[in-house]
N, C-alpha and C positions, 0 to 999 in steps of 0.2 A: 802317748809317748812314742820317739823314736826312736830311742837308745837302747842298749842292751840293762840302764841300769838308771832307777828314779828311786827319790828319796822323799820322803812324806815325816812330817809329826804330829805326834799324838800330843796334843796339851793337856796335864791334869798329871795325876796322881796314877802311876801306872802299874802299880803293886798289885798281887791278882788277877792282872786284864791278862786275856788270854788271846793274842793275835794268829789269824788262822786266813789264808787266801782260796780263793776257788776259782777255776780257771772253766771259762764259757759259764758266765751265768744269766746266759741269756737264753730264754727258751725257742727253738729254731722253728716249731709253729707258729706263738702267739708273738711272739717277738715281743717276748716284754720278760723281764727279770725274774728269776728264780728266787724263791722268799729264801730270805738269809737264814744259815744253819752252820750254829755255833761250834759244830761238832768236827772242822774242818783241823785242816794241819798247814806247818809253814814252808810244804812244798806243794805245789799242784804241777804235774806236768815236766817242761824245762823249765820251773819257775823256780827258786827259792825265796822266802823270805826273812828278813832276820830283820833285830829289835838289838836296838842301843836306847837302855833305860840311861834317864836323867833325873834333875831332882824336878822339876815341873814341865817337861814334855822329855817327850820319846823319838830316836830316829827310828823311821823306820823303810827298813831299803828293798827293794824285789829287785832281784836280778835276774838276766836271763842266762841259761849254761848250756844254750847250745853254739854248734858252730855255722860262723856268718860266712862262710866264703862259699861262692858259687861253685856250682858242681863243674868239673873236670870229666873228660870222656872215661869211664870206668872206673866213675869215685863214687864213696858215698858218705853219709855223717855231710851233708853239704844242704846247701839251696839251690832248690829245680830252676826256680825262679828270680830275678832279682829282687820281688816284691816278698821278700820271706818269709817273713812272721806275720800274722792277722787273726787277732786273737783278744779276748774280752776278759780282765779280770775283775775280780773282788777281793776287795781286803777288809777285813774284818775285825773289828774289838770287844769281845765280850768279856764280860763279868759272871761268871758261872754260865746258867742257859739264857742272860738278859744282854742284848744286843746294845752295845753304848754307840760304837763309830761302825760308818761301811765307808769304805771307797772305792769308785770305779773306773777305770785305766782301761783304755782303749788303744790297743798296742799294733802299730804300724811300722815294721823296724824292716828296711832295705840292705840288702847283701853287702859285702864288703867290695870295694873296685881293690883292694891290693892285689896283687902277684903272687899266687904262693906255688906256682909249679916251676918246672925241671926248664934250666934255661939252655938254648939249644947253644954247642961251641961252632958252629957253623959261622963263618964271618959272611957281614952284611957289605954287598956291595954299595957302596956310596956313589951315588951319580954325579956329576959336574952340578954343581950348584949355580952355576955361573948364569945355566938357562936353565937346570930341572933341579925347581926346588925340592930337596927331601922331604920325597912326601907330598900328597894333598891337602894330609890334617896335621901338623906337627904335634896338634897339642895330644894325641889318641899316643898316651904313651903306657896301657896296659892294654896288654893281651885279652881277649876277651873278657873284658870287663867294659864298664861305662865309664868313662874319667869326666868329674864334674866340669861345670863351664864349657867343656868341650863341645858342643855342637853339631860340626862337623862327626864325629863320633859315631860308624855304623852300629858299634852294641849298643848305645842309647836307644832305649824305646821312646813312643810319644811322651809314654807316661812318664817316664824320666828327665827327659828333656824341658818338660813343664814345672820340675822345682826348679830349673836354676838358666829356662825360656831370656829371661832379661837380663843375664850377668854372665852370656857370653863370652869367652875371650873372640878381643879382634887384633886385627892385621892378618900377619902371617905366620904366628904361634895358633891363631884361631882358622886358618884355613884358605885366608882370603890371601893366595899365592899367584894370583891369575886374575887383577884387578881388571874391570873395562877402562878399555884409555878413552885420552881426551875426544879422541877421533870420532867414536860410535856415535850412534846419531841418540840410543838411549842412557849417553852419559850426561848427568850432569856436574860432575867434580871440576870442571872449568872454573877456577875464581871468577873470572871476567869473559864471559861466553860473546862474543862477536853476532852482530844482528846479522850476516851474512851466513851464520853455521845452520842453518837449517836446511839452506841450499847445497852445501858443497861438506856434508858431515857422511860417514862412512855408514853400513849396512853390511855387516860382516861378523861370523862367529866368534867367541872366545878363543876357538883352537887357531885361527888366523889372529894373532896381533901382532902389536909391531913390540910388545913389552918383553925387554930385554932380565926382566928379573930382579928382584933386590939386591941382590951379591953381584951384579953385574959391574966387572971396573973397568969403566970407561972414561972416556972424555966430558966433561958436566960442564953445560954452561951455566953460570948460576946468573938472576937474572940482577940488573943494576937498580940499586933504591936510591931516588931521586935525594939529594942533600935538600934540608930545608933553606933553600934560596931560591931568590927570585932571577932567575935569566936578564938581561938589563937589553929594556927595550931600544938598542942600536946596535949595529953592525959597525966593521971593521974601517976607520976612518969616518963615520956620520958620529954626528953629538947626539946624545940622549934627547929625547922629541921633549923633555919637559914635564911638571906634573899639569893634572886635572885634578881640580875639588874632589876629594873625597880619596885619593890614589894616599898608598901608603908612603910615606917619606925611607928610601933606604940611605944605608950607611956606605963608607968607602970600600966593604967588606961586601956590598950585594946582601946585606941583609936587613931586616925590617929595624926600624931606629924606633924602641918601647920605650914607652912612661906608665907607670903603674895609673889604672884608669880600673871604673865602675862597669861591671858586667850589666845584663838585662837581671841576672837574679838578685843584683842589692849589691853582690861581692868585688871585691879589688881582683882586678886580674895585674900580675907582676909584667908580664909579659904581652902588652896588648899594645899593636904596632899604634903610631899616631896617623892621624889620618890629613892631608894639604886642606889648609885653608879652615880646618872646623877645631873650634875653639872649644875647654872643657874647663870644669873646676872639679876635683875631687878630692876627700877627703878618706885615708885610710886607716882606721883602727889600727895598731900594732902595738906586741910590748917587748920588752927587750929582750924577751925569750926569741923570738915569731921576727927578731925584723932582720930584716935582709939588705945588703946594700943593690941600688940599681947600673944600670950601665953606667960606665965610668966616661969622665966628661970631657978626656981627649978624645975620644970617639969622632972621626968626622964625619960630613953631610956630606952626602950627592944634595947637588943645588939643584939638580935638574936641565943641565947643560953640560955635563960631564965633566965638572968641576967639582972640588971637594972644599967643602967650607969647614974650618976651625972653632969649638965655640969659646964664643967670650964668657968668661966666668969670674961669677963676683960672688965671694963668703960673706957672710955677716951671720955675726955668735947672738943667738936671740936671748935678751937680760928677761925679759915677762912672761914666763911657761906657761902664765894661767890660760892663753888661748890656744894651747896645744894640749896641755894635760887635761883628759876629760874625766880621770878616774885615778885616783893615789889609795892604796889597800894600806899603807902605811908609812909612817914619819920617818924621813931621810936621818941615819945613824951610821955609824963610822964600819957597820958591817956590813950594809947593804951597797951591793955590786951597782956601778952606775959606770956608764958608756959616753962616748962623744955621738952622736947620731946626726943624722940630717933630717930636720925637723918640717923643711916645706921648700919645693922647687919652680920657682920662677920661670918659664921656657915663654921666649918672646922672639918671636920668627918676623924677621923684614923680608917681605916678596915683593917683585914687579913679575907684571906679566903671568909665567909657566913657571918661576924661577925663585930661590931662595939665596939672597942675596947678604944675610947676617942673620944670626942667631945669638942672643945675650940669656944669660943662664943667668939668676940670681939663686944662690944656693944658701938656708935659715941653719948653724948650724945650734945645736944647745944639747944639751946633759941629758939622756934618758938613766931611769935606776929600776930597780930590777920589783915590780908590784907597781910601776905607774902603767897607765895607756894612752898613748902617744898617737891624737888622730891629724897623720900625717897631711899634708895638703901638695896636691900636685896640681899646677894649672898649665894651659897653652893657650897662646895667644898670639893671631896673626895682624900683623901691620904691615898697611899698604906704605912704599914707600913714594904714592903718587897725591896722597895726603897731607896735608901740614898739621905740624902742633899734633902728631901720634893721630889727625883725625883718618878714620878707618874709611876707605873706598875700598868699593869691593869689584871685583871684575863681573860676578854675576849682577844684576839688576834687581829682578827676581826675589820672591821671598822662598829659602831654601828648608827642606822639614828638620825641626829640631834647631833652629835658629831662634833667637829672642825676639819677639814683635818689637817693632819701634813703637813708642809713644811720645807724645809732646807734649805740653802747657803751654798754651798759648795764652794765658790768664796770667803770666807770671815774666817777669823778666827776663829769668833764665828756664827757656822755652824744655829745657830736655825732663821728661815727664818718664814715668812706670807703670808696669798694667802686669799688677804680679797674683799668684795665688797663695794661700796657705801651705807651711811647711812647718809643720806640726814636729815636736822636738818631747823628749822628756815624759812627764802625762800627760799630753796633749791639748793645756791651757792654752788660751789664746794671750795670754801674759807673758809666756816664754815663748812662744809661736815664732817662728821666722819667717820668711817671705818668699819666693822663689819665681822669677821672669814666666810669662805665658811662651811656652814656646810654637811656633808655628807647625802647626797640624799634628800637635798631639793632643788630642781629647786627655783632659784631666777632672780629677775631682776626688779635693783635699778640705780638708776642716778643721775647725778647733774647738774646744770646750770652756766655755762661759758659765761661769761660777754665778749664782743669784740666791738671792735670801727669802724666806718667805714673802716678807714682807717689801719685797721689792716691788715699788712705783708700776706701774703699766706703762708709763707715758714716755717714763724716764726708761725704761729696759729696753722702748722700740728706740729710743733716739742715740743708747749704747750701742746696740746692735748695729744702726746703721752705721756709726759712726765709724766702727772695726771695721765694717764691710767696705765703707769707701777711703779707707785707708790704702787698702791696695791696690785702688783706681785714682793713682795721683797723674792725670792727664784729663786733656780734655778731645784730644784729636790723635790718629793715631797715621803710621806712613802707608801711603800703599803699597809703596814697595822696599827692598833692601836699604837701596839707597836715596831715600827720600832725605831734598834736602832741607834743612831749616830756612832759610832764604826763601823757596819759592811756595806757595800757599798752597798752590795745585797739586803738591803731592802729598798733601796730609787732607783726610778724612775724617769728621767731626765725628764724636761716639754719640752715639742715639741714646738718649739716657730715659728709663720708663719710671712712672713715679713710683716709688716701693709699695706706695699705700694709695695712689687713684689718686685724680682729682673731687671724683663723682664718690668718693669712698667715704661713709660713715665711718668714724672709729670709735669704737668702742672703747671706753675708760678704763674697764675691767669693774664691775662692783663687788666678783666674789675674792676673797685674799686667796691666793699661790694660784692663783689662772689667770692671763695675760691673753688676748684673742688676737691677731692680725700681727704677728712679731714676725718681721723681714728676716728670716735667719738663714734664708739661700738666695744668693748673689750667683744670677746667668749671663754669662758670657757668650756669644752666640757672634763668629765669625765666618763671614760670607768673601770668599776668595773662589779666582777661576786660574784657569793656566792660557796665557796671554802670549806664548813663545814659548823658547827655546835658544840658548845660547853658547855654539860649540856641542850640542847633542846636550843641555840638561835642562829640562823644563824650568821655566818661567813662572813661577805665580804670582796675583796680584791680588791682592785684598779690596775688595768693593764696600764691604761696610760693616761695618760695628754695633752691636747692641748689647746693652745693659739692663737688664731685667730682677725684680726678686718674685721670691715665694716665700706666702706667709704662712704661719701655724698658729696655733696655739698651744701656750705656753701653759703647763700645770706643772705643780709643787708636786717634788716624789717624797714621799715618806711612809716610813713601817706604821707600825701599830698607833703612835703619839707622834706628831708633828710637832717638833720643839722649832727652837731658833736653830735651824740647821740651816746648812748651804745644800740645795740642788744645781743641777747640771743644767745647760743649753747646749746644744750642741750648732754650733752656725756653720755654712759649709759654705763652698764657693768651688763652680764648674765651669768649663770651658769645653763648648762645642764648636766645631770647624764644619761648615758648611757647603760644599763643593759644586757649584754653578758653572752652566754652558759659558764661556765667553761670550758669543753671542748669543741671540736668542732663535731656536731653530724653526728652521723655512716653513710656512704656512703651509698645509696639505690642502694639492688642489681640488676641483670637485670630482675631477677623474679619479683621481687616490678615493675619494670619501662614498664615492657611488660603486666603482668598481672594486671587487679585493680581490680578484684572479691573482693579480700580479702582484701581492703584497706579500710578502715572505714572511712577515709579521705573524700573519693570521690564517696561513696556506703550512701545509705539511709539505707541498710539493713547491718549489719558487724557479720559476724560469729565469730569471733575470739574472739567477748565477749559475747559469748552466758554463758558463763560461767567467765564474768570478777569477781562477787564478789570472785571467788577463786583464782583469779590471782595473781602476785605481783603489779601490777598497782592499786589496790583497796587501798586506804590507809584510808576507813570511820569508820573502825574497825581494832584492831588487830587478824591477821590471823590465830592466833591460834583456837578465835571465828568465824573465818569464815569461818576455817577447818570443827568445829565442827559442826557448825550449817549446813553446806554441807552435813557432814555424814547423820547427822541427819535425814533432806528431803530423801536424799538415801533411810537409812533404811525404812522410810513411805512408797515410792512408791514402794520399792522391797515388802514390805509387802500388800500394797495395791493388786498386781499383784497376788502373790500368794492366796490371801481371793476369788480374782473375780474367780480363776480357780475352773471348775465345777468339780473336782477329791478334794478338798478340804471339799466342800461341801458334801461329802460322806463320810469322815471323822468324822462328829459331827453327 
């Protein structure tokens, strides 16, 4: 206990129990407990103890009755010590001379920190706060005592100071009047510390600073926080230079022009700038608690010539909800709250050149009510106005990442072909399954689940199988680059097709029921692309060659304990790897390279040949026009150093 006062009960019947405490029942040789004797009383010491009978347990309290305040110069009835009492009891319950309960209390009780002496009428002179804060310790506000949290605190001993070590006060109720500044070289409270302060940072005492104090009232410059806008890349009289693929489109306001668009984690972001030239589809869960309206569609465009374009905007009331409502909790009734809302937005951007030349907005509007989920649809879409009939030319050439591969059908009349993967929707049947474009250089791998019966055929499930799988390879040739055009042959690449199952390939029938062996249930995509250029500074890639691949398994029937007529699971999947190749192919190592490795930096820890790489063409951290100069430069230093150090110089001055 630390307290002056602990309470305990007795559970039972406590008519006749006779409670009795003993104080030190600890033997100070063997150090072990003094046998219990009944024969005690309910005071021991400064101890009392007293009984509050009840109808099935008993309070029972010890108190302590002396006094906690620390001694005062020629007092007494006090504590010498802060650490006052330390002391051993026992509490006792007996039934005549038969011992029922003991309890042992191990009492640790600290002096009081209040004030209880003679307070002096002397007035305290108050110093200029301005620069001498009152005081060192503000929080030390008893007179010889320990004041908790206080720290700073010269009557706190160690041993004090360790109950309440971590709950310090800080600032400058806790002491800290006389902070190190920015300056000192072992500060580090700089938010944003300078690579240059190590060099030119201060080495000087606390009692030297330049800190003028808290209560100091002076002139503040407080510092300026940037507005969220973008600076507008032109000066006074010059037009806007234009965008670049990928630059954020702003408004007439200098700020970024959003469409509610799909984070990296799944999620809608409300607020997600669009980006020049990169086209999106997304769809946003919302219900008419949760939906928010987005920027409003006077809004104009920087076109990117320092012009502001107008959009064109066109309503239309959507009559068919079923492909917006994905979820209704209950049937439309004359009490249920329903809204006008905007159901899906159209954004169709005409560019030439740097520049955005028209913008048409088709705006879906229809009825949300209040228990539907409304999966909003937001798209953008850029058209080249160097195109006919809306067809899309694009200024890069190039295949760009996150772009949709071209494919074609050349087997078909109308040659525009698809090279898509699974987009698994619902429980992940390949029944409800949607489909979604290969995009250029993102490795994927998505799948769907194929329903089958015991008794399902072998012959028949590999030719289901394959059949889904080349569902979503409806082409035969694919573009090597962006703009591959249909007209000319040479820019489409035939797809390498592997047979699912060999030519040289036994198949197997299947003779046992629910095991199928050699089932195509993974469809490999495997593209081989290099980077061929660069145009306007953004890399060029080009696709070299296409391969279609599967992998086979074997299929067994799942079931518990009885295999009835039940349906098991397939799971068939479809992956997409991007494979990244030299453009060319690189230069043959000569026999010099292959005999000698001195000079091979490769296979050496030490490499002379870049003793001098910042001058090289291999350096690409600067341009080398600066890395000519700044070469000469050192030059001239050390030829000048050389000539100062000659002793024929020195005869000279």
């Amino acid at each position: 206990m630390s307290a002056p006062t602990v309470n305990s009960f007795f559970l039972g019947n406590s008519s006749g129990v006779n409670f009795s405490i003993i104080l030190s029942p600890i033997d100070e040789e063997t150090g072990k407990l003094q046998l219990a004797n009944c024969s005690g009383s309910n005071r021991a010491g400064d101890w009392n103890l007293d009984v509050t009978p009840g109808v099935n347990a008993s309070k029972v309290t010890i108190s302590l009755t002396r006094n906690l305040q620390l001694c005062l110069p020629n007092a007494t009835d006090c504590c010498t010590t802060p650490l006052c009492v330390v002391e051993t009891l026992q509490v006792l319950a007996c039934r005549g001379s038969g011992l029922l309960a003991q309890l042992l209390i191990q009492a640790e009780i600290y002096a009081n920190s209040s004030f209880a002496g003679n307070v002096s009428e002397n007035a305290t002179v108050i110093p200029d706060q301005v620069f001498h804060p009152l005081g060192s310790c503000p929080c030390d506000l008893t007179a010889g005592a320990c004041d908790v949290r206080c720290c700073c605190d010269l009557e706190c001993t160690p041993d004090l100071k360790q109950l309440f070590n971590e709950s310090c006060f800080t600032g400058v109720f806790g002491g800290d009047v006389n902070p190190p500044f920015d300056q000192l070289c072992s500060s580090q409270s700089m938010e944003y510390t300078p690579d240059w302060f190590p060099f030119l940072c201060v080495q000087s005492s606390l009692n030297n600073t330049p800190f003028l104090g808290y209560f100091y009232h002076g002139s503040i410059t407080t510092p300026r926080v940037p507005p969220f806008k973008i600076p507008l890349q032109s000066s006074p009289g010059k037009l806007f230079t234009g965008y670049r693929q990928g630059d954020p489109i702003l408004t007439e306001e200098n700020e970024y022009f959003t469409i509610p668009q799909q984070s990296m984690a799944g999620q809608c972001v409300g607020n997600a700038p669009v980006a020049y030239l990169q086209d999106f589809d997304v769809k946003c869960p919302t219900s008419l608690a949760s939906y928010k309206e987005g920027l409003p569609h006077d809004v104009r465009i920087n076109s990117g010539t320092g012009d502001f374009i107008q959009q064109s905007v066109t309503y239309t009331t959507v009559t068919d909800t079923g492909k917006f409502l994905t979820e209704s909790e209950s049937l439309h009734t004359a009490e249920v709250l329903c809204q006008n809302v905007t159901f899906a937005e159209h954004y169709t951007f005409l560019w030439k050149e740097n520049s955005i030349e028209r913008i048409n907005v088709t705006v879906f509007l229809g009825r949300l009510c209040d228990g539907e989920i409304l999966a909003q649809r937001f798209t953008v879409t850029f058209l080249s106005l160097k195109g006919t009939n809306a067809t899309r030319v694009f200024e890069n050439p190039g295949y760009q990442v996150g772009k949709p591969v071209r494919a074609a059908n050349m087997n078909a009349s109308d040659t525009f072909g698809s090279l898509n993967i699974w987009q698994p929707v619902g429980r992940g049947l390949c029944t409800s399954a949607t489909r979604t474009p290969v995009l250029f250089g993102l490795d994927s791998h998505s799948g769907c689940i194929l329903e089958v019966g015991i008794n399902e055929d072998c012959s028949h499930l590999r030719g289901n199988v394959t059949e889904k799988l080349n569902s979503l390879l409806q082409a035969t040739h694919v573009g090597k680059r962006d703009n591959s055009s249909h007209s000319d042959q040479n820019d489409w690449l035939e797809i390498i097709r592997l047979d699912p199952l060999g030519s040289d390939t036994n198949v197997s029938t299947g003779s046992l029921k629910g095991i199928c062996p050699d089932i195509p249930a993974n469809l490999n995509i495997r593209i081989i692309f290099a980077d061929v250029g660069a145009v306007q500074g953004i890399t060029q890639r080009e696709i070299l060659a296409v391969q279609i691949s599967y992998s086979t398994i074997t299929w067994q029937f799942q079931c518990g304990l009885i295999c009835e007529n039940s349906i098991s699971f397939l799971p068939i999947t479809s992956s997409v790897q991007f494979i990244k190749v030299p453009a060319q192919p690189p230069v043959p190592m000569t026999r010099y390279q292959l005999n000698y490795t001195e000079f091979d930096c490769n296979r050496n820890d030490v490499c002379w040949p870049q003793l001098f790489y910042p001058l090289t063409q291999f350096y690409t951290g600067e341009p080398y026009s600066q890395c000519l100069a700044k070469g000469l430069i050192l030059a001239f230093l050390v030829l000048l150093a050389a000539i100062m150090s000659n002793p024929w110089f020195s005869k000279l001055w």
